[in-house]
Every structure is written in structure tokens, then in C-alpha cells.
C-alpha positions in Angstrom: -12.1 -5.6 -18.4 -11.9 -3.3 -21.1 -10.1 -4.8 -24.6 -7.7 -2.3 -26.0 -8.1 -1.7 -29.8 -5.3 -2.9 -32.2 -3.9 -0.8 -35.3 -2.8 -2.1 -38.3 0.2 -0.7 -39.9 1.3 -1.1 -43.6 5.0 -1.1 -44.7 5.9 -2.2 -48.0 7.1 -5.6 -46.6 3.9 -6.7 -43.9 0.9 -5.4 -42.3 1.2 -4.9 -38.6 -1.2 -5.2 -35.5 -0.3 -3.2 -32.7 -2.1 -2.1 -29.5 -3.1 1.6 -29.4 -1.1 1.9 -25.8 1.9 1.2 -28.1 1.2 3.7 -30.5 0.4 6.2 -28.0 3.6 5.0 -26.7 5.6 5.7 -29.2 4.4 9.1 -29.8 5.4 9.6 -26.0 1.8 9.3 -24.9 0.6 8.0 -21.8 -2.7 7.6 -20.1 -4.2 7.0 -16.7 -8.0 5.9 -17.4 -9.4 4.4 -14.3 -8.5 4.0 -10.8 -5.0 4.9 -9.2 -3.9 1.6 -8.0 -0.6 -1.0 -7.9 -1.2 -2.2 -11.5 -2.0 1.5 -13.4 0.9 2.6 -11.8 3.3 0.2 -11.9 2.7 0.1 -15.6 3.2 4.0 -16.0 5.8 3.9 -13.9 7.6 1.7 -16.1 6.4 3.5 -19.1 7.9 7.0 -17.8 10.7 5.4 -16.8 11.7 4.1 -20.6 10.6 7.4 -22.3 13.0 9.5 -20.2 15.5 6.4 -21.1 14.8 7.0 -24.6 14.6 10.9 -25.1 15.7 12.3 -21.6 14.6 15.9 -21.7 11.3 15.4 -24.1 8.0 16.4 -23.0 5.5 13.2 -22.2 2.3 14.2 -22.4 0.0 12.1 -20.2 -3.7 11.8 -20.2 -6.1 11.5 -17.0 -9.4 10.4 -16.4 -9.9 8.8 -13.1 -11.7 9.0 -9.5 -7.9 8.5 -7.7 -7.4 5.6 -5.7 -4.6 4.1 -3.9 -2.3 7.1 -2.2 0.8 5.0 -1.7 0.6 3.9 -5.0 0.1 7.7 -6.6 3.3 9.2 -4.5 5.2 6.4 -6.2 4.4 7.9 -9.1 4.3 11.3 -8.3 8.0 10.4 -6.8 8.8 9.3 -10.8 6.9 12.1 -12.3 9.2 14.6 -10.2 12.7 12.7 -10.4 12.7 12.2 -14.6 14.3 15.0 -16.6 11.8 15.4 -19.6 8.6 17.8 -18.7 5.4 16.0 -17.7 2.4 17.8 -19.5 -0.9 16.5 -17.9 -4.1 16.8 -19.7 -7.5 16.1 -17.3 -10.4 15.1 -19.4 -13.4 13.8 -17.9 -12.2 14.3 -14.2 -9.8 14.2 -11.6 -10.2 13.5 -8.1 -8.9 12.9 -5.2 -4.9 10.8 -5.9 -6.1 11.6 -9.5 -6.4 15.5 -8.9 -2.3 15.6 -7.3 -0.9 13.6 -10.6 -2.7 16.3 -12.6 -1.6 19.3 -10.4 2.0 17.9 -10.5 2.4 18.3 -14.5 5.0 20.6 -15.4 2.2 21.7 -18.0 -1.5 21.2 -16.8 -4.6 21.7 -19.6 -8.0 20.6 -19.0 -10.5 20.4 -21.5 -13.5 22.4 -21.2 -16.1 19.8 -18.9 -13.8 18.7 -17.2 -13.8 18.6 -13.3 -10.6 18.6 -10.7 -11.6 17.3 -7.1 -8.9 17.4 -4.2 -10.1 16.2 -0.4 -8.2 14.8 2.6 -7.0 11.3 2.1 -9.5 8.5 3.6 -9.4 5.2 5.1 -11.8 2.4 3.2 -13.7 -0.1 4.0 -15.0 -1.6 7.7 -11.9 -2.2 10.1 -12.0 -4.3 13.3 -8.6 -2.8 15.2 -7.0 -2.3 19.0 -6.5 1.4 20.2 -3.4 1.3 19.7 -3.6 0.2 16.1 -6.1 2.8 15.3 -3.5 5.6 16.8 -0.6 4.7 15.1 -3.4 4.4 11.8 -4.9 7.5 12.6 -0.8 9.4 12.8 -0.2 8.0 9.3 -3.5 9.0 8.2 -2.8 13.0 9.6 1.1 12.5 8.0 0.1 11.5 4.3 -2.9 14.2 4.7 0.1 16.8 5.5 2.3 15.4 2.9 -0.4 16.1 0.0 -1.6 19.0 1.3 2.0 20.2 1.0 2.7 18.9 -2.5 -0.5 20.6 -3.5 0.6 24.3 -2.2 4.0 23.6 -3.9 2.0 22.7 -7.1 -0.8 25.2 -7.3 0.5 28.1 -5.5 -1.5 28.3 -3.1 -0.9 28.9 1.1 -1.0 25.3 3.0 -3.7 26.6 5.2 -6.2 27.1 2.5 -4.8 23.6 1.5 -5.9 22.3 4.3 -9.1 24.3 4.7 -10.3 22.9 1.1 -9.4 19.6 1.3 -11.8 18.9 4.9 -14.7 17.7 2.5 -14.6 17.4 -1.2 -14.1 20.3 -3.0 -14.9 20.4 -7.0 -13.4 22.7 -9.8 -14.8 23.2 -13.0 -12.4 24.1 -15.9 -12.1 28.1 -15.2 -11.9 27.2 -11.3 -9.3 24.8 -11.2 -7.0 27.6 -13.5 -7.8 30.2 -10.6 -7.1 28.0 -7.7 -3.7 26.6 -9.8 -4.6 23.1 -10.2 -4.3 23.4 -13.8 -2.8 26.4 -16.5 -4.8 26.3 -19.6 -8.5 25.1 -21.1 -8.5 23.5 -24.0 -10.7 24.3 -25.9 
């Protein structure tokens, strides 16, 4: 576990130590730094979910640096990013992959910095499973529906054709900076 650094604040009256998430926070900052999973999200969730409380209609800018993760998880908060009124400007530094890569491409404002990397694939299934037939078909259909699902939220998102979609998404497919601009995963470098 990585320790968060404190600030400290001076007002006439006190000094003041507050985490850096809160800061960020309160300059309608938020950041996704590690793996997509039930506790990153159901933090940003909630943090989304009290900035559009706060300022409905003000842009959020949020930060993202991860491999991706848990898919259920990321439509949650994909779901949130959609369904809140102020503008969602995503900023991928480091990388983006997989879960991570359809957060980014879902900003209503997408930068990247210059080394950056975007990766989108088909959604997988981890670790060893012992299962009937029947449990690995009805797997399997859920497996092909959430494939389709982000397939589909990507075309919406980058412009692109669902077929080509799909086609990129069979292995791993890398962007650097200039590429992810030209298939429409993100709008701008920064430089």
C-alpha cells in the first residue's frame, strides 16, 4: 500500500493537514492510479457523484494511469461517467489498457501526454476454473455479450465502425500518443 502525502495549509487561525486526494478534490480533480477494481471505483464513483452534487454542469477532470481490471466494476463507472451533467475530461498519462483504455475513451475531453500508451482488447476471463458444460456456455455467452457491449461503447466513443472494433480488439492492440488521436481514443497530446 502506497501512503498518500498530506498538505499543510496555513490560515491566520491554524495550520492544517490534509491528504492530497482532498485537495485534488477540491479543485474537482480525480484520479484512477492502479487497477480497475470494486474499491477504485466505488471510491470514484462516490467522488463523481458529489462533484456533480456540488457544481452540476462543471468539468471534472480525471486522471488515469492503470492496466484496467475488473469490467463489471468499470461499466459502473462508465454508467456514472455518462449519467452526470458536468463534462468528464480524461487525461491518460503513463497508460491505459484494457477497462482502463474505455474510461479514457469515454471522456467528454480526452488528452494524453506525450509517452503515453492506450491499449484496447476483448475482455478475458482470469485465473484456472474447474466448471460443468453448461456453466462454461452460459460463461462463455456473457463473455461474447460484455465483449459486444465494449466493442459498442468504443465505436460510439472513438468513431470508429464496430467491425474494425471488433477486428482490433482480437489480441492486444497498442496506441502511442499520435495513434490513439487517429484511431479516436483520445483528442489532443499534451505536450
Amino acid at each position: 500500500m502506497i501512503s498518500t502525502p498530506n498538505i499543510i495549509e496555513e490560515s491566520r487561525e491554524k495550520l492544517t493537514t490534509i491528504s492530497i486526494i482532498d485537495a485534488m478534490l477540491r479543485d474537482r480533480q480525480i484520479s484512477l492510479l492502479g487497477p480497475v477494481d470494486e474499491d477504485s471505483v466505488n471510491s470514484l464513483v462516490t467522488q463523481l457523484l458529489y462533484l456533480e452534487k456540488t457544481a452540476p454542469g462543471e468539468e471534472i477532470t480525471f486522471y488515469i494511469n492503470s492496466d484496467g481490471g475488473e469490467v463489471g466494476n468499470g461499466l459502473a463507472l462508465y454508467d456514472i461517467m455518462q449519467h452526470i451533467s458536468s463534462p468528464v475530461r480524461t487525461i491518460c498519462l503513463g497508460r491505459a489498457c484494457s477497462m482502463a483504455a474505455v474510461l479514457f475513451a469515454a471522456g467528454d475531453i480526452r488528452e494524453i501526454y506525450t509517452h503515453s500508451k492506450v491499449m484496447i482488447h476483448d475482455p478475458a476471463i482470469s485465473g484456472r476454473m474447474t466448471m460443468k458444460a453448461l456453466e462454461l456456455q452460459t460463461m462463455s455467452k456473457d463473455l461474447m455479450d460484455t465483449r459486444q457491449a465494449l466493442a459498442e461503447i468504443l465505436a460510439r466513443h472513438t468513431g470508429q465502425p464496430l467491425e474494425r472494433i471488433l477486428e482490433k480488439t482480437v489480441t492486444d492492440c497498442f496506441f502511442d500518443a499520435k495513434e490513439a488521436i487517429e484511431f479516436g481514443l483520445a483528442d489532443s497530446i499534451i505536450a
